[in-house]
FIMAR-357193 format. One record per atom (N, C-alpha, C): residue in one letter; x, y, z. Coordinates in steps of 0.05 Angstrom, whole numbers, plus 5000, padded with zeros to 4 digits. Example, Ala and Ser with C-alpha at 12.3 -4.5 7.8 and 13.67 -1.06 7.14 Angstrom:
2
A526448865156
A524649105156
A526449345156
S525749555142
S527349795143
S525850015157
//
This chain:
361
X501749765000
X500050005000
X501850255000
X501250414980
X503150644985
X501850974997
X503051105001
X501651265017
X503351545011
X502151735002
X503152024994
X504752175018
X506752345007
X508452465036
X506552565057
X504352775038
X502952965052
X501552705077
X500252485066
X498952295080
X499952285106
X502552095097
X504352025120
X505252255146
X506252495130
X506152745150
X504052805175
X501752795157
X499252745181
X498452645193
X499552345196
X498952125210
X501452125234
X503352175225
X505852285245
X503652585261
X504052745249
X503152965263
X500852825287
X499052735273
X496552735289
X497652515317
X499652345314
X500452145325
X502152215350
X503352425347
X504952675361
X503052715382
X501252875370
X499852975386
X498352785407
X497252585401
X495352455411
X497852355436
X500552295436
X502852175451
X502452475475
X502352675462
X503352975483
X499952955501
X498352975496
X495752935495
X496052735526
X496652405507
X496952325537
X498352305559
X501052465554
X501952505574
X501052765587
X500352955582
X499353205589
X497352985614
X495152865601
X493552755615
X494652625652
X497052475642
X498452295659
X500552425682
X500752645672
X502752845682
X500253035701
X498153065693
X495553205709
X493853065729
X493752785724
X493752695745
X495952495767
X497852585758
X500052505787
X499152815797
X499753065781
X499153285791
X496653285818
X494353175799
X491753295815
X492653085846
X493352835843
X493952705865
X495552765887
X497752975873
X499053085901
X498153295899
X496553465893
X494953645905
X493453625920
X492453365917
X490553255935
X491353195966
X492953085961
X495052995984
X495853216005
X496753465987
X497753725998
X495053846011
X492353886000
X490853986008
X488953796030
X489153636029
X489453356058
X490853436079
X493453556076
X494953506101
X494653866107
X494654066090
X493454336094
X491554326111
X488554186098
X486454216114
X486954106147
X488153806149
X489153716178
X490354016191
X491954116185
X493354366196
X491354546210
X489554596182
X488554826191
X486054866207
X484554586209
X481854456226
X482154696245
X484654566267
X484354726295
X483454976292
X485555146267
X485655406275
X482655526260
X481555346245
X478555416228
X476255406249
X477455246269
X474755136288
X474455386314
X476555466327
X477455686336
X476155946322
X477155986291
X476156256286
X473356236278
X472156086267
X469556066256
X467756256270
X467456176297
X465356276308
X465556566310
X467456646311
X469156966314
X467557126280
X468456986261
X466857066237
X465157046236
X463856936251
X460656756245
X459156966270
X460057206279
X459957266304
X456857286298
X455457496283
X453057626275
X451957476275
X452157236260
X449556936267
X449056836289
X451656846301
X452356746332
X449956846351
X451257096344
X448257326368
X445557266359
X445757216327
X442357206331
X441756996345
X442956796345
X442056516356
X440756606387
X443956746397
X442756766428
X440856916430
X440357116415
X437757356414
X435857126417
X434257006401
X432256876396
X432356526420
X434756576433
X434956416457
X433656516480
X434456756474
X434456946505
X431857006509
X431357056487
X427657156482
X425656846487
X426656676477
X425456436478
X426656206494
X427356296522
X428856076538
X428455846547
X425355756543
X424955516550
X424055256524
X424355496514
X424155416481
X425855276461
X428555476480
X430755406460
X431355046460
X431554976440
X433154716431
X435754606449
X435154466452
X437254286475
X439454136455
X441054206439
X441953996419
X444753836436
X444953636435
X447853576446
X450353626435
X451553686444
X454953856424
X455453666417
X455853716385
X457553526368
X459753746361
X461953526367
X465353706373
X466153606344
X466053506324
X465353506295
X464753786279
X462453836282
X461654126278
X463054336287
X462954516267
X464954856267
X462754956287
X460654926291
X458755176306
X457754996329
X460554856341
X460254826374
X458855016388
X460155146384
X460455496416
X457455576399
X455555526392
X453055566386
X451055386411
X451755206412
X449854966419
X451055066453
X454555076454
X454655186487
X453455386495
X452955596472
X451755806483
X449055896493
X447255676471
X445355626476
X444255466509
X446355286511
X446255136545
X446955316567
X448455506561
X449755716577
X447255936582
X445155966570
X442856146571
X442056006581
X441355836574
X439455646591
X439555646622
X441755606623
X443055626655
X442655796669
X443756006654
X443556326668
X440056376671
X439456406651
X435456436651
X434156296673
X434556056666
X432855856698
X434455946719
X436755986727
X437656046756
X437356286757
X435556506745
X435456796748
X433156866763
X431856946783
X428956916797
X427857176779
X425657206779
X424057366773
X424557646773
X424457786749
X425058116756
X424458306786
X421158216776
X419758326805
X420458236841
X422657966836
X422957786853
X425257866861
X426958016844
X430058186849
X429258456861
X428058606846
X426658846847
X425458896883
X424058766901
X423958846921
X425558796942
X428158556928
X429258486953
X432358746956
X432758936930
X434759216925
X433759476928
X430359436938
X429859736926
X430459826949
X431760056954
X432160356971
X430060456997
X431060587009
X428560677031
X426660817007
X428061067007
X426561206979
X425461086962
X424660816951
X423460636939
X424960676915
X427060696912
X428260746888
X431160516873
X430760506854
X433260306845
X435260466824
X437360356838
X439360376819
X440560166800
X440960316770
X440360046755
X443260206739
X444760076723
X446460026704
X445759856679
X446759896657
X447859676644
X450659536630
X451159366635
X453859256631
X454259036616
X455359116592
X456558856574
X459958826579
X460358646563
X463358526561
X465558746564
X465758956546
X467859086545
X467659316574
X464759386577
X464959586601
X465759386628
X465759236636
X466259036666
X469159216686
X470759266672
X472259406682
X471859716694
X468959826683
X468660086693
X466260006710
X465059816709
X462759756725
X463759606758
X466459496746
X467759446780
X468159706795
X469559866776
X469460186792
X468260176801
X465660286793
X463160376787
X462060256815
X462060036821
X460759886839
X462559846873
X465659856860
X466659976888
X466260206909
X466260456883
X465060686897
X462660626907
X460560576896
X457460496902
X458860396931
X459060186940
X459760086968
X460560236987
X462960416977
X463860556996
X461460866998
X460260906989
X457661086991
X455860957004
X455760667006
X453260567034
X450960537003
X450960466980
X448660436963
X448860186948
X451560036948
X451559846928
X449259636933
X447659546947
X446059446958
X443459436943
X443059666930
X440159846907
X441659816877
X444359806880
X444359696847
X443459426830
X442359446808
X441959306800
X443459256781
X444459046764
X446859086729
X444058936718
X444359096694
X442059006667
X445258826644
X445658576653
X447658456640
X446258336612
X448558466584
X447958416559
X449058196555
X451257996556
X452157866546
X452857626575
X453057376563
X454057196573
X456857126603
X458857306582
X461257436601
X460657566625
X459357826617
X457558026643
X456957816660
X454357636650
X452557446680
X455557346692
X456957196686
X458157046694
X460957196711
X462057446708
X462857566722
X461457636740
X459757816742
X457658006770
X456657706781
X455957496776
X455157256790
X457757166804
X460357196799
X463157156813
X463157376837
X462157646830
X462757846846
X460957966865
X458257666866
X456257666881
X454658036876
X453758026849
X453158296850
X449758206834
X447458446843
X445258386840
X445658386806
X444158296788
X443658296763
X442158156749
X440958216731
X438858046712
X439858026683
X438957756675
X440957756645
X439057926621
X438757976605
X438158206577
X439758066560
X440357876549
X442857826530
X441257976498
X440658226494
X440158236465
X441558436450
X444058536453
X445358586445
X447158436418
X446658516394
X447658406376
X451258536372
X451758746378
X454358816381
X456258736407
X457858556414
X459058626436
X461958696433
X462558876455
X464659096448
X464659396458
X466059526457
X466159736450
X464359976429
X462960146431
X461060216409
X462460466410
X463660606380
X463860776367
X461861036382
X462961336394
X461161356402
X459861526374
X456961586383
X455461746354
X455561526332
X455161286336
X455161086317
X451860976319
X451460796296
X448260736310
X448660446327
X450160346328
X450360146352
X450160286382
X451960556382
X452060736409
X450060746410
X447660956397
X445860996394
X443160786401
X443260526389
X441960286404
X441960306433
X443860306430
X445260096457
X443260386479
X443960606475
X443360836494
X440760896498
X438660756473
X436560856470
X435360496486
X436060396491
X435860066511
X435760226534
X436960336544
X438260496569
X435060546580
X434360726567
X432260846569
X429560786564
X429060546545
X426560366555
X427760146578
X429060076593
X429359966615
X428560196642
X429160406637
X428160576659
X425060566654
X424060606642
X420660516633
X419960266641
X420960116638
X420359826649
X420359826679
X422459896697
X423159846722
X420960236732
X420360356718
X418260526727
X416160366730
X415060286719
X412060086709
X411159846733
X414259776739
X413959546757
X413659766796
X413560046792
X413160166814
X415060376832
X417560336816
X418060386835
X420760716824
X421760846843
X424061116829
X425760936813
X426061066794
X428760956769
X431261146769
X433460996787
X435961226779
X438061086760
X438161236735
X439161146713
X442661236714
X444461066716
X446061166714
X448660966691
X450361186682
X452661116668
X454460906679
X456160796680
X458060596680
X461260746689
X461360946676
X463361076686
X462761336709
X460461286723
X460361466733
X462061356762
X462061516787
X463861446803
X461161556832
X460361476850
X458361586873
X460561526900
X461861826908
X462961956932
X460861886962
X458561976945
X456161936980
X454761876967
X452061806986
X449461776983
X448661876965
X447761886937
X446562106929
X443662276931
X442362016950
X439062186950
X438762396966
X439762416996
X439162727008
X440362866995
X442162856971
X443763186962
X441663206945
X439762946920
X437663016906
X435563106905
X435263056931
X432963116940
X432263316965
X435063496963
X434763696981
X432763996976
X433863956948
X432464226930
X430364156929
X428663896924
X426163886906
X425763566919
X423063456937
X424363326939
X421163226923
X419663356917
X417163216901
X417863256871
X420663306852
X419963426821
X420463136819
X419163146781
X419062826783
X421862726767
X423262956765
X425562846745
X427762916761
X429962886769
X432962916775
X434462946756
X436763156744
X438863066727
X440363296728
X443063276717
X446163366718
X444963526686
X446863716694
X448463816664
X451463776646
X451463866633
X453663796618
X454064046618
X456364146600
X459064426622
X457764666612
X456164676594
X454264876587
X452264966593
X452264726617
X449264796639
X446364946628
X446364906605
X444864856590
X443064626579
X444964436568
X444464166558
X444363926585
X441763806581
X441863606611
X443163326606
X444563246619
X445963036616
X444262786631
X443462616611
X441462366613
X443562036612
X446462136623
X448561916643
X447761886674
X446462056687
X445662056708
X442562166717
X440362006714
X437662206713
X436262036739
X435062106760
X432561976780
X431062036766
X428461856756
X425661956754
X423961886770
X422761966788
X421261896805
X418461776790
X416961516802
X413761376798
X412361656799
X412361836791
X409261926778
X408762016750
X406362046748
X404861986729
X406962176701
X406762486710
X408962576689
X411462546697
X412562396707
X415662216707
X414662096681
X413661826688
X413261666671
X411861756642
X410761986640
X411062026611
X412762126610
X414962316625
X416862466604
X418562216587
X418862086609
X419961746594
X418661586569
X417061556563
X415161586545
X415961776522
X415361906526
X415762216507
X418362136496
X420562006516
X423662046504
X423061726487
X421961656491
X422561296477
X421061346451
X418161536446
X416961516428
X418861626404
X421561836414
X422762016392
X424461916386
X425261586388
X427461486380
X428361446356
X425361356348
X426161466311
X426961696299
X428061836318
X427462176295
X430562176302
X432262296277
X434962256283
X435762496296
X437962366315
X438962536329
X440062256364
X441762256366
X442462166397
X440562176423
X441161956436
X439161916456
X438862156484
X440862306486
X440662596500
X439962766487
X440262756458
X437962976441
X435362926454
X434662676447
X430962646458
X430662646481
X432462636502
X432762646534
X431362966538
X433863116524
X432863386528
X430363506505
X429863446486
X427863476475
X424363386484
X424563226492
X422163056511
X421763336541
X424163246549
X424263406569
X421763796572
X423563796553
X422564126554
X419864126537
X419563846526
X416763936519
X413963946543
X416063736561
X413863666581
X414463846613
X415763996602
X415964246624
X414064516621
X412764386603
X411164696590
X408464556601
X408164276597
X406464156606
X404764026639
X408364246653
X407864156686
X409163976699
X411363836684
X414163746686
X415463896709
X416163726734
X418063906752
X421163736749
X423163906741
X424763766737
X426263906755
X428663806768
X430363846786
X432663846778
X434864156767
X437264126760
X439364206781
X441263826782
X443563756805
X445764056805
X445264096825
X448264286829
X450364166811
X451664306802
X454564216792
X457264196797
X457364326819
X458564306843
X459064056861
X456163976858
X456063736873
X455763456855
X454963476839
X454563296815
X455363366785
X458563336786
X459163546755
X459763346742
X460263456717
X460963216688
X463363156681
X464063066670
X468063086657
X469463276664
X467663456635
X469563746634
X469463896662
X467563836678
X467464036696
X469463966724
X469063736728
X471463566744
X473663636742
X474263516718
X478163476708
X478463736692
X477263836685
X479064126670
X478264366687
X476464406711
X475764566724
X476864576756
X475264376771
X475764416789
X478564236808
X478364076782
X481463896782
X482563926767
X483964086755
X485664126734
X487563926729
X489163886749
X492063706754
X490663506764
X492263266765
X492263096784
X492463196820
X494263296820
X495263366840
X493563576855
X492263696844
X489563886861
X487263716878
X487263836902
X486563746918
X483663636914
X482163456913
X479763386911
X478063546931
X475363646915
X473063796936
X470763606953
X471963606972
X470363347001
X466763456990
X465863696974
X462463606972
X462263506952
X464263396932
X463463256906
X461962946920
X458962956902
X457562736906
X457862486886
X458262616852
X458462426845
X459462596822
X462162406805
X463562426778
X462862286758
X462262426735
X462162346711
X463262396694
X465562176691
X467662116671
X467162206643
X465162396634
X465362286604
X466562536590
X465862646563
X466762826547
X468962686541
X470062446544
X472662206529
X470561946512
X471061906498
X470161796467
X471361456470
X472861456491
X474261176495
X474261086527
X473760736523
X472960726552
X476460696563
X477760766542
X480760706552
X480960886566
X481061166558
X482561386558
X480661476584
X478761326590
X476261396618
X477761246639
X478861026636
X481160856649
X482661026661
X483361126638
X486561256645
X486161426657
X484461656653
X484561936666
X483561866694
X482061626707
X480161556734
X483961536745
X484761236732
X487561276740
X489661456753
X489661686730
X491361906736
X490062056755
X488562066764
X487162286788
X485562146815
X487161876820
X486661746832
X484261616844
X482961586816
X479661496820
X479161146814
X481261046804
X481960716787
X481360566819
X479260436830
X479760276853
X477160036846
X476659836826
X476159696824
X475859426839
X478159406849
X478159136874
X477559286903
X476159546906
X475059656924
X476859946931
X475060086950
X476860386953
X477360366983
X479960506983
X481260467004
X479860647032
X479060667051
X477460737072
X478161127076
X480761107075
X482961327065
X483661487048
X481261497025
X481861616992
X482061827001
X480261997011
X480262397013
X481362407034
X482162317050
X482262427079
X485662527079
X486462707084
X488062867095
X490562957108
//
């Protein structure tokens, strides 16, 4: 049989190819096999550190779970931890509500065994990142003769389980979807502040004075005979800020009556309208002063703010503290660090308790 060059050429050519062809093939899978191999012993590597971060990324799903735990505690699903699964610390967290919820007695059941001669409570709220200004916070309270009337409105898991170590009154709230630190003038701040303030509505409702206070604030004395020296029937109490103008709603008493409890009202209905939750503090406010609102504004002297503290009447560290300061409010600082630091520097930092000896002479 004979066969033309051109023929033969193409049968070589095509023959070529089909040889490159299969080794390409043979050469791609030894390839894909130790890839396989490599991404086998990768994945073994990286399990631990995937199982570890997951839940950290997964944070936002995380919370909703507990949201809809917290809200639904006897509801929630009992699943048994499978340590297989990336979304362990779901199913613990879920058992960990559980826990906290049933061993928590009844609001109303906490509520009379803290309230005040004055029938009044002192309430906080405290998540994860504030715990360190709420130990302040709660030392001073002691050494004032009040820690007794506080209550902590605890957001998160961490909170119960600390203040439950530090035998401190508290009820769990876990519905906080952010935990952390909040940006201030952010709308997480903004949440979080405008919570503040339907919990004072709540614990009005149940009967009894609501004294709303900040986390960084600091209480020297008693504070009700200095509040109730001036006024002791208005239904509102509150501080200013250095313009003594603007009322500062970090520290407010509202007393059980009828226009108490609406000015509170008034501030919860304006939450939608933009602007920060001391905008509508003071906007509510003055509408319901036209209306017969007696509101009672704290000396400042005796109850001053940041600026008025540390750039006024304390300038330095070293300036002598004024024996009628009733109570400090740390704020006009944007960071709970730098609230740290300055309590620190002016010898206000006493967390594991205050020494018997702070002012004295």
């Amino acid at each position: 049989m004979n066969f033309s060059r051109r023929t033969v050429l193409f049968f070589l050519f095509w023959f070529s190819g089909i040889v490159v062809l299969v080794n390409h093939l043979a050469k791609s899978r030894v390839r894909q096999e130790e890839m396989s191999s490599e991404i086998s012993g990768l994945r073994k590597m990286l399990n631990p550190v995937i199982t570890r971060m997951l839940p950290v990324i997964t944070n936002s799903k995380l919370n909703r779970e507990v949201t809809k735990a917290t809200e639904e505690p006897k509801q929630a699903s009992k699943v048994h931890v499978t340590h297989e699964s990336h979304f362990t610390n779901k199913t613990d967290i879920e058992f960990e509500i559980d826990e906290i919820m049933n061993s928590t007695p009844k609001i109303e059941e906490i509520l009379k065994k803290i309230v005040s001669p004055t029938n009044t409570i002192i309430y906080v709220i405290v998540e994860r990142s504030y715990i360190p200004l709420f130990k302040n916070f709660y030392a001073f309270a002691k050494m004032a003769n009040v820690a007794n009337f506080v209550l902590a409105i605890c957001k998160d898991i961490s909170c119960c389980k600390t203040l439950r170590e530090m035998n401190v009154t508290y009820f769990p709230d876990m519905t906080w979807s952010g935990v952390g630190y909040s940006r201030f003038g952010s709308g997480d701040f903004k949440r979080k502040n405008n919570e503040k303030t339907e919990w004072t509505l709540k614990l009005l409702e149940y009967g009894y004075n609501v004294l709303m206070s900040d986390v960084d604030i600091i209480l020297l004395k008693d504070p009700f005979p200095y509040m109730f020296r001036k006024c002791k029937s208005c239904d509102i109490h509150i501080g200013t800020n250095d313009n003594a103008e603007e009322l500062n709603a970090g520290f407010v008493l509202v007393r059980n009556t009828s226009n108490g409890i609406e000015a509170v009202r008034q501030v919860v209905k304006t939450f939608k309208v933009k602007g920060q939750n001391q905008d509508h503090w003071n906007a509510a406010l003055r509408k319901m002063k036209k209306q017969g609102l007696a509101i009672n504004v704290l000396d400042e002297k005796l109850f001053p703010c940041g600026k008025t503290y540390f750039d006024k009447m304390r300038s330095r560290p070293d300036v002598l503290h004024d024996p009628k300061v009733v109570m400090i409010h740390n704020n006009y600082l944007k960071s709970s660090i730098k609230k740290v630091s300055r309590f620190k520097a002016f010898n206000l930092w006493f967390p594991n308790g205050v020494p018997s000896n702070l002012f004295k002479t």
